[in-house]
N, C-alpha and C positions, 0 to 999 in steps of 0.2 A: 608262221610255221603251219603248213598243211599238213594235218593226218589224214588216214584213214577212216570213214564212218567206222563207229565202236557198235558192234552187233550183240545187244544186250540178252540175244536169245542163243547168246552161242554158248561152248560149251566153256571156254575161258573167258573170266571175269574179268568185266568191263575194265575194271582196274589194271591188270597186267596185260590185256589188248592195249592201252593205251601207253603200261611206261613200257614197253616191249617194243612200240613202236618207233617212239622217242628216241630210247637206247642204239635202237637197228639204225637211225639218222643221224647222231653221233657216231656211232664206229664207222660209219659208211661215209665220213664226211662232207654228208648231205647236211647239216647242222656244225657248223665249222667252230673251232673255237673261238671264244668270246660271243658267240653266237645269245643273243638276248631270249630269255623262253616267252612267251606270252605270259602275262597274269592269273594267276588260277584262278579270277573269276571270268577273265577273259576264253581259255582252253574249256573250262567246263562248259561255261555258254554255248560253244563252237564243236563240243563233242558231246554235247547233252548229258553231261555226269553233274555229279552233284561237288560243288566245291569240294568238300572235305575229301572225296575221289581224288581228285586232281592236287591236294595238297599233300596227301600220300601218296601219289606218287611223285613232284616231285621229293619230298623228302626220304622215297627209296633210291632213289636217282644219285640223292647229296651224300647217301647212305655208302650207295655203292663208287660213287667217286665222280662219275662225269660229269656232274653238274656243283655248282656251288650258289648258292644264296647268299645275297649281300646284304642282309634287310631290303631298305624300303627303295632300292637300289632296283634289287629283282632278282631272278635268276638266270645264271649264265651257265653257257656248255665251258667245262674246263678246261684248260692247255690239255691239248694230251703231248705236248711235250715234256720228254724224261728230263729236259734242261742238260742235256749231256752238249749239247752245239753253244747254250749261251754259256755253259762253264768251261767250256774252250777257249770261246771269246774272251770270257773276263780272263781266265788265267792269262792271255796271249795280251789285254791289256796291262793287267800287273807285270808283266816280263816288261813291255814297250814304256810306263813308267819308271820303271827301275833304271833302264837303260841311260839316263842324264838324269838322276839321281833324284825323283819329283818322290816327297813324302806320300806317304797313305794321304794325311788331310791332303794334300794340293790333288791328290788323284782324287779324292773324294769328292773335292769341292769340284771338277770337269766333270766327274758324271755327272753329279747334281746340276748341273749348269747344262749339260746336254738333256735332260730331264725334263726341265723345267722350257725346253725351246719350242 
């Protein structure tokens, strides 16, 4: 992920240049979802801030929703899907189960088996 150099003599701090930037890359989908973020001690290395910088802001990020932290996983840009298309889908699978009479388990167990492929 490439930023912007962060201009520590400007008049907004270095801190919100930095999740300000990040954020404008998410909505812009320039940072897609599942999008992996660098390591805060990687970003700060690479924007000259100081860890603790970079770990506030991702944690204003997880705050504000676009991003989420998995532990020692990292951090990812979040679905910005509303799930309103996969709750289509599923509904429109539970109709097509129904239809030759397959239980919740036997449908459960194909998803899981389509999951798992």
């Amino acid at each position: 992920m490439q930023l912007d150099p962060i201009h520590h003599d400007a008049e907004t701090p270095p801190f919100e240049q930095a999740r300000a930037q990040i954020a404008a890359r998410i909505e812009s989908g320039v940072l897609p979802s599942g999008t992996r973020l660098p390591t805060v001690r990687a970003l700060a290395g690479d924007l000259g801030l100081a860890v603790n910088t970079v770990a506030r802001v991702y944690k204003e990020l997880e705050t504000d929703g676009p991003v989420v932290t998995e532990g020692r996983r990292g951090t990812f840009v979040r679905s910005t899907s509303t799930g309103v298309e996969v709750g289509d889908v599923a509904a429109a699978y539970v109709r097509a189960c129904r239809r030759p009479g397959l239980t919740r388990a036997e449908a459960v167990r194909l998803v899981e088996s389509g999951w798992n492929r």
